[in-house]
N, C-alpha and C positions, 0 to 999 in steps of 0.2 A: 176798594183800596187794599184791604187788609188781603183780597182771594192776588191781588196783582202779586204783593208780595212773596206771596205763598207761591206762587207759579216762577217766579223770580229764583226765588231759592231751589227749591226743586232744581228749575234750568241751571243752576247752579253746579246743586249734585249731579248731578247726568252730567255736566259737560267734564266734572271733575274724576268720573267715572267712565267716562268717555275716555278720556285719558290715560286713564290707568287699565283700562281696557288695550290701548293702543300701545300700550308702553308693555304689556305680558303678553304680547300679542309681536312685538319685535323680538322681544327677550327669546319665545319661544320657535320663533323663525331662526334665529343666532343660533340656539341651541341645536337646531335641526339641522342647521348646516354643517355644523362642527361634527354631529353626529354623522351625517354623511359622509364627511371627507374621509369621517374615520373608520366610518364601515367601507370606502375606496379603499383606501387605505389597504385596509384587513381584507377585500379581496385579491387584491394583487398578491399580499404576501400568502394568501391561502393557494390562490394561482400557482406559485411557487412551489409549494409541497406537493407530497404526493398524494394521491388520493386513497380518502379511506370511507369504509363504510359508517351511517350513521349511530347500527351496533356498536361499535371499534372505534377505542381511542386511538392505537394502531393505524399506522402506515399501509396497505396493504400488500403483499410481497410485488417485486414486477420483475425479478429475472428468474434464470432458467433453477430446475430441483438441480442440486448437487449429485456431481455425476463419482462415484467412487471405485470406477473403473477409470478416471481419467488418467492413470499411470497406464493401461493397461496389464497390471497386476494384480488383479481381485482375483483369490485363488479360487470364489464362484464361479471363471468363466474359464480358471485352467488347470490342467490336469499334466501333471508334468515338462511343464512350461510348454505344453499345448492346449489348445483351444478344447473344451470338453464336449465330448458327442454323447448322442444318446446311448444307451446303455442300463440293462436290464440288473448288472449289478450295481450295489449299493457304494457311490463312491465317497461315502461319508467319511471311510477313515483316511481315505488319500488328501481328502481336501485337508483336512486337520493337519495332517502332517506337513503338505504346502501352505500352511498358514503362515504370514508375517508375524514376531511374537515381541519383536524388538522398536524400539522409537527413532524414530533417525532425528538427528539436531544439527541444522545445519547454519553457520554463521557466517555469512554476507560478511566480506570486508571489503572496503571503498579503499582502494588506493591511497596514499596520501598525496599534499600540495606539491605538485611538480612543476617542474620549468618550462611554461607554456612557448618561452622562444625559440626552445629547441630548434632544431633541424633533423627531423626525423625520430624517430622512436629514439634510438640510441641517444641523443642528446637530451631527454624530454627525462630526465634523471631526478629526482627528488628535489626540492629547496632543503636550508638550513632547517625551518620551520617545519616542513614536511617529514624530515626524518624526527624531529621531535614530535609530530602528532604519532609515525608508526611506533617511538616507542612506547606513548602513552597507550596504544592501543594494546599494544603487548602486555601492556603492564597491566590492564583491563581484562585480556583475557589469562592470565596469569594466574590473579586473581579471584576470579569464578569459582576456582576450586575444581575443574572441568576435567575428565582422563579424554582428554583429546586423540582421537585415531588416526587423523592425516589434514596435511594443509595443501591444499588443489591452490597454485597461481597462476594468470594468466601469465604468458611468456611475455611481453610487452615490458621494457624497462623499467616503468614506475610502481605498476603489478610485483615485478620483481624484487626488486629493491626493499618494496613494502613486507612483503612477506621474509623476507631474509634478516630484516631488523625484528620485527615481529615472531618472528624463529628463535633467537636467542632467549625467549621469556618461554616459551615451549619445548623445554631438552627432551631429545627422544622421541619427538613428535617428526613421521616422516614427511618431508620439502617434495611434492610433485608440484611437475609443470605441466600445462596444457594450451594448444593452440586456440581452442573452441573455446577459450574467455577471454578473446582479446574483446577491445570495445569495437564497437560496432553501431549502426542503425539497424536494431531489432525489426520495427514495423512502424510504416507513417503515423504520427499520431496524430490525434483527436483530442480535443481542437487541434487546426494548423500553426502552427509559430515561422514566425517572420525572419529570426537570427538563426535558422538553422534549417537547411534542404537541403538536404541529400539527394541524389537524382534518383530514379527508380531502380538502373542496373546496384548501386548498392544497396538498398532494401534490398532487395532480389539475394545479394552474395550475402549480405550479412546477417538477414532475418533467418536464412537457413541456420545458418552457423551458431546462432547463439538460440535455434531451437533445438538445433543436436545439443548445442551444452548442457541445457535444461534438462533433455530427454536424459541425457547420461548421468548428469548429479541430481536431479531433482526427484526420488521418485519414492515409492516404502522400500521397509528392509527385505532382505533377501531371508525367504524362509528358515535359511540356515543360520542367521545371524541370531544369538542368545539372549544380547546385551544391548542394551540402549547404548548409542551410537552419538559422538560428537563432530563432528567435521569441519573443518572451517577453508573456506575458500575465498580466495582474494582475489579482486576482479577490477571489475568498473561499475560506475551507476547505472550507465545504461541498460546493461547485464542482468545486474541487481534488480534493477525497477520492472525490467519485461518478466524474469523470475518470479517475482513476490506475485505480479498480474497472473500471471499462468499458473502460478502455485495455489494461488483463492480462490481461480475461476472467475478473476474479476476480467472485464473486456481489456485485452492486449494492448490495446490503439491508446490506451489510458496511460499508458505508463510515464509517462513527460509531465503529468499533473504532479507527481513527486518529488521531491528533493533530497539529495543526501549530502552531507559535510563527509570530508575526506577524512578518513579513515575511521567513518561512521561500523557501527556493527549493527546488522539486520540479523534476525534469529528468525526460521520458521523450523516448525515440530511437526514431522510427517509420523502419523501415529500406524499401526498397523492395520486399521481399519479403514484407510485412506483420507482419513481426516488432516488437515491438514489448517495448522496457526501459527499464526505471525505475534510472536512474545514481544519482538522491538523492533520499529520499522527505525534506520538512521540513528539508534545509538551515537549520543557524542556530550554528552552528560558529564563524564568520564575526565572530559578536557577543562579546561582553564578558558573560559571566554577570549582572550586575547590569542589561544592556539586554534580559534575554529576558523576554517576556511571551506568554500564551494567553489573550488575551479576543476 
């Protein structure tokens, strides 16, 4: 009698350990699942990044070495603003003397908000609002503190406009115009976008055109220049954004990923070693939130 109940109990404890058995045995099925979802989880978003080695907390690089003949002005490859040949004398001290020695500063100005109903360039003239963003912009670069050398605008009425209110905070400072920074379709971008195609014959006319601009404004100083150098050119976004891509070596087709507010300031510092930085992409800091606009 007394062995039944002893066996009793026992089946007792087992079944209550059975149980508990069965119940850290779910707990730790939950637990694994959770764990999995969250190690899914964590490789999608590792998917994501770039790949790095197990050494390296580090991303590991994936585009091309910087190229610092991309002006083709590295006074390593020329000799009198020609190409350098071989040659048996030492052209050590030509090169020195063709060296860039000066910074060029060059600042990106975004038009300001214009009258999108226009009829044609000529009508597509500033708003109320807009001539109030160019003269905060003025007043911005003003400012700075900055011995400014010249202001490049595109010829394009709202270009215009912008830079001639923006003038009057710069006395002294000479007013050029240029065709080669009207706005334009630079080059098809990457990704595609739905609100905006262009057909191929303009790509074609205008990717040239505003790769002369760049070639023309964009580049180091000229050996002869002493002084670090300011310049400010007022354009359009599109301008602006295919510049900054081609000024970093960043890919072209990218430029539509950025955005600028009108009469934003872009800074990029071409150094004389060909180095080339982007101090402020879109500048508009400067404004009163109720004066920012992107049209």
């Amino acid at each position: 009698m007394a062995s039944r109940k002893t066996l009793r109990l026992l089946c007792g404890f087992a079944g209550g350990s059975a149980v508990l058995v069965l119940a850290a045995a779910a707990a730790a099925g939950e637990q694994h699942r959770e764990r999995s979802g969250l190690w899914s989880r964590l490789t999608v978003l590792q998917a994501a990044q770039p790949t790095w080695t197990p050494g390296s907390p580090t991303p590991a690089p994936t585009g091309h070495a910087w190229d610092f003949n991309w002006d083709k002005r590295d006074p390593s490859t020329l000799t009198n603003g020609k190409k350098k040949e071989n040659t048996a004398e030492d052209p050590s001290s030509e090169q020195d003397n063709g060296k860039p020695k000066a910074t060029r500063n060059i600042l990106l100005i975004r038009h300001s908000q214009y009258n999108l109903s226009g009829n044609g360039d000529k009508e597509r003239i500033l708003t109320p609002l807009g001539r109030e963003q160019a003269e905060l912009t003025g007043q911005r670069l003003a400012v700075l503190g900055l011995k400014y050398d010249v202001m490049v605008h595109s010829t394009m009425a709202r270009a215009t406009e912008t830079a001639n209110i923006i003038s009057k905070y710069l006395p002294g400072v000479e007013l050029v115009s240029c065709d080669l920074l009207r706005e334009g379709a630079p080059i098809e971008p990457v990704p595609p976008v739905t609100h905006w195609k262009p057909d191929a014959v303009q790509y074609h006319e205008d990717g040239a055109r505003i790769e002369a601009a760049f070639r023309r404004y964009i580049h180091r100083a000229d050996p002869k220049q002493k002084e670090d150098s300011y310049e400010v050119i007022v354009c359009h976004a599109n301008v602006i954004r295919y510049f900054v891509c081609r000024a970093l070596q960043f890919p072209p087709e990218g430029w539509l990923r950025m955005g600028l507010n009108n009469g934003s300031i872009t800074w990029l510092t071409i150094r004389p070693s060909g180095r080339v930085a982007l101090r402020t992409l879109g500048d508009s800091g400067f404004m009163p939130p109720d004066k920012l606009t992107r049209t």
